[in-house]
N, C-alpha and C positions, 0 to 999 in steps of 0.2 A: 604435430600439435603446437609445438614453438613456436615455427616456420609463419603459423597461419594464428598466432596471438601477436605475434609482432609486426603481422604484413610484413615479411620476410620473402623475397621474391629469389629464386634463384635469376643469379645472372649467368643471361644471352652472350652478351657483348663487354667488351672492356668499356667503363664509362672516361671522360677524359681525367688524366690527373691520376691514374692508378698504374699498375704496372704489374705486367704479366709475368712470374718466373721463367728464366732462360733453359735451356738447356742445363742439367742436371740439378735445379735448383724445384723444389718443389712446386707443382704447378698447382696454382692459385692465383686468385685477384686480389690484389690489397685494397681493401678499404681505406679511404681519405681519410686525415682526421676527424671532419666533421659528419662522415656516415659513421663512422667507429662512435665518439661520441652521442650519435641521435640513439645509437642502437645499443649500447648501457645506458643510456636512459631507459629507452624501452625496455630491457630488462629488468634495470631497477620497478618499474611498475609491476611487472607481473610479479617479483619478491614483494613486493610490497603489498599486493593484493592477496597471495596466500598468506603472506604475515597476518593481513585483518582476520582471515578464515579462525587461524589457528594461534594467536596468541593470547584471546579471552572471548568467551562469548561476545556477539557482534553485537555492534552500537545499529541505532536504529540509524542513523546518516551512510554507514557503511551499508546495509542493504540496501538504503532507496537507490544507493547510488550504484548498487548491481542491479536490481531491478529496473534500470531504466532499459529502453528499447534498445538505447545504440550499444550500451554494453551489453546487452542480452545477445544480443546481435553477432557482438566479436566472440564474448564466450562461446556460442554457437560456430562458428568459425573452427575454434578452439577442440572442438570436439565434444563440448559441454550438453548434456540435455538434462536442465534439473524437469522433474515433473510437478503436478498442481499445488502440492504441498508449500512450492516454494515458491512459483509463480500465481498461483490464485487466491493463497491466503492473506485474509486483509492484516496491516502489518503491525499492530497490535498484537495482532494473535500467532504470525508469525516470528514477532522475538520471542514473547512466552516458549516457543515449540522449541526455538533453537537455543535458549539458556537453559531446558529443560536438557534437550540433550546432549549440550555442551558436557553439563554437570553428571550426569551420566556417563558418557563414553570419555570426558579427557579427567574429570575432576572429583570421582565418586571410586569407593574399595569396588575393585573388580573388573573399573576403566582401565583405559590404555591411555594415560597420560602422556602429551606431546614433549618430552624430556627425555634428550639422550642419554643423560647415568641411567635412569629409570630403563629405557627399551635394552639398554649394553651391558648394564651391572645389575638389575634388579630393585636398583636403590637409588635416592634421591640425593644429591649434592656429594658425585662420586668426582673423579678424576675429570671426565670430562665438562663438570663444571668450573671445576679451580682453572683447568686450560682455557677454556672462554673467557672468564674472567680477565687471567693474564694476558690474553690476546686483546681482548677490549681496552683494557686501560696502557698495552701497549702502544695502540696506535689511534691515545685520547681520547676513547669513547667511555661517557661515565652512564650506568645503567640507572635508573630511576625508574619508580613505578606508576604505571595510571592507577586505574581503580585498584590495583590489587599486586601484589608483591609479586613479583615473577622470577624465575631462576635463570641465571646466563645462560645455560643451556637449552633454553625451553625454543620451541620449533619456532614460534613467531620472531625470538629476542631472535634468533641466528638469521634467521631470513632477513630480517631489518638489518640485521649488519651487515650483511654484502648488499641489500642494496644501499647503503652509505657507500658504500666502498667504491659503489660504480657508480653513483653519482661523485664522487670525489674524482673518478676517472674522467670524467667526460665534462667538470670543469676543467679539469688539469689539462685536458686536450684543447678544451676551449682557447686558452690562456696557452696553449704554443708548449706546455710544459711535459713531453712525449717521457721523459724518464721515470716520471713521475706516478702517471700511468701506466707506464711499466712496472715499476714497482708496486702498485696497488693489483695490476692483475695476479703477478704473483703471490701477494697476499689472500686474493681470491679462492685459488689454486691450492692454496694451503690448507686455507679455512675448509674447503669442501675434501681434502684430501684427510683432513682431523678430526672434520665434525660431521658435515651436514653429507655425507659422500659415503657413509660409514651406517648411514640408520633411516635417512629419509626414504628411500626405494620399498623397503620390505616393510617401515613403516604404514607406506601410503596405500598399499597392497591389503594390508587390516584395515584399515579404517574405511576402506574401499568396502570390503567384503562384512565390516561389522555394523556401520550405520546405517541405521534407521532413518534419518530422513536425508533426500536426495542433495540438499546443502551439502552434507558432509560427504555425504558418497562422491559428488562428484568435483566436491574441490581436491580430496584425498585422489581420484582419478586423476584432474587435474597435475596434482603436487608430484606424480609418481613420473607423469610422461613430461613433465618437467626437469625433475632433479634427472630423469636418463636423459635429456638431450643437452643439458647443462655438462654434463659429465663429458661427453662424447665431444662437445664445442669446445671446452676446452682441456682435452686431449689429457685425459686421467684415466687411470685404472683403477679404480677402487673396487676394493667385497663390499659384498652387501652384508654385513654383520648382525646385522639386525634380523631378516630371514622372515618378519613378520612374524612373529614367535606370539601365540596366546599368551604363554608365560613364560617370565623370564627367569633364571634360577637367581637367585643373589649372591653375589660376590663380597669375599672376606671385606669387612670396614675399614675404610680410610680414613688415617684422622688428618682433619683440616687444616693442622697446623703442626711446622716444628718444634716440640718441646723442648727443644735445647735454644728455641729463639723467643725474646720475650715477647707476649700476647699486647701487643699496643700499637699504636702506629705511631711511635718516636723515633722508631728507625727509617721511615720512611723520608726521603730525602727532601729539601727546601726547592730545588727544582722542578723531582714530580708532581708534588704537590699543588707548586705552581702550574703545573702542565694540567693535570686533571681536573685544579679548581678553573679555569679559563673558560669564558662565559662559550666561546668560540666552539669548545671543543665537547661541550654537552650538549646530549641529541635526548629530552625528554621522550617516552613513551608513547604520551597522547599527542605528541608532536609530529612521530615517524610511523605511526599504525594506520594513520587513513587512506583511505583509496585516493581518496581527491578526485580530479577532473576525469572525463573519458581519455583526456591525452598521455595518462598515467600507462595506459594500455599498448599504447603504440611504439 
């Protein structure tokens, strides 16, 4: 499914500029900087495009721009067949349908809302929120809301941050800066090995098997044979924790903060501050959720 959303071609032959491993060194082709770079790009798109699926009911620009042909086209490629509902409905009426069941299956008592505390503890703004959180404003991302207040763990915020992260890659490749890129893959690595690696698989598996309309069935299909081949590319073992579990039992309360440290941000240093206020280093919402172009896909 990857392979064929990214026009990913298995290589025949060595292209020039690459290099074969030798004798005991694992045998593979290295990618150039500039294929490695085109090809976090293209991955940053497909995060980005489940991002739009599943971070808030779709904006009417984000469906025309999956209904168009050529994207109809790769998603077909992809493995994708939505049915009439989502291709025949005139588009008025199919956002009605899809905020209908947004609100239903992610946002209503009895959905499955797209939030890790929620699918791993039962509860909302558990452990694995505060950990996003500190991950995000560790490496200057400050969250903000479009229409509607989101949670750092929520499945759209986490997909939009790795694909920051691999576009930050594959400038940094651009610009000759290979350590750099190494260093953000391993942050990659982390992030999926802590968060998104841990609940997206047996999530996508329900949502698969609970929606109603073929949108979500088959972005949730989509998100599942993604986050496995994500997993497997780069070279992790993670549980599935999550299990797709109807219900989740809840887990004893967490409180959000140290009592023995004062509730304010006075303690917060003059350098972070400066670090997370830096116009540079905030990636607004309605900024990082759109599909954008067809070339987002490639």
């Amino acid at each position: 499914m990857l392979k064929a959303a990214l026009k990913i071609d298995d290589i025949e032959e060595i292209p020039a500029g690459t290099h074969r491993a030798g004798a005991g060194e694992t045998a593979a082709v290295l990618a150039s900087p500039a294929e490695t770079a085109a090809d976090w790009r293209a991955r940053a798109g497909v995060y980005r495009l489940l991002s739009g699926a599943f971070v808030e009911e779709p904006a009417g620009e984000f469906i025309d721009a999956l209904r168009s042909p050529a994207t109809l086209a790769e998603l077909a490629e992809a493995g994708l067949r939505f049915d009439a509902d989502f291709l025949a409905t005139p588009r008025d009426r199919l956002l009605e349908q899809l905020a209908i069941e947004y609100t239903t299956q992610f946002a209503s008592s009895g959905g499955f809302p797209p939030v890790e505390s929620v699918r791993l503890t039962g509860r909302y703004k558990q452990q694995p929120n505060f950990d996003t959180m500190q991950t995000y404003k560790r490496l200057g991302f400050v969250l903000r809301p479009g229409r509607f207040e989101v949670f750092a763990d929520q499945l759209g915020i986490e997909l939009m941050f790795v694909a920051e992260l691999l576009e930050r890659g594959a400038l940094a490749l651009e610009q000759g800066d290979a350590a750099a890129q190494r260093r953000l893959d391993k942050e990659i690595k982390r992030f999926w090995s802590q968060h998104l690696g841990r609940w997206v698989r047996g999530y996508s598996r329900l949502i698969e098997r609970t929606a109603e309309h073929s949108f979500y069935r088959e972005m949730a299909r989509f998100l599942g044979g993604f986050a496995a081949e994500e997993i497997e590319a780069l070279g992790l073992r993670i549980e599935d924790a999550d299990q797709a579990r109807l219900e989740v039992p809840k887990s004893d309360l967490r409180v959000e903060f140290n009592p023995n440290e004062p509730v304010c941000n006075g303690c917060m240093t003059d350098a972070l501050s400066t670090t997370l206020a830096a116009p540079d280093n905030v990636r607004r919402l309605e900024e990082m959720r759109g599909l954008g172009t067809l070339g987002d896909l490639r």
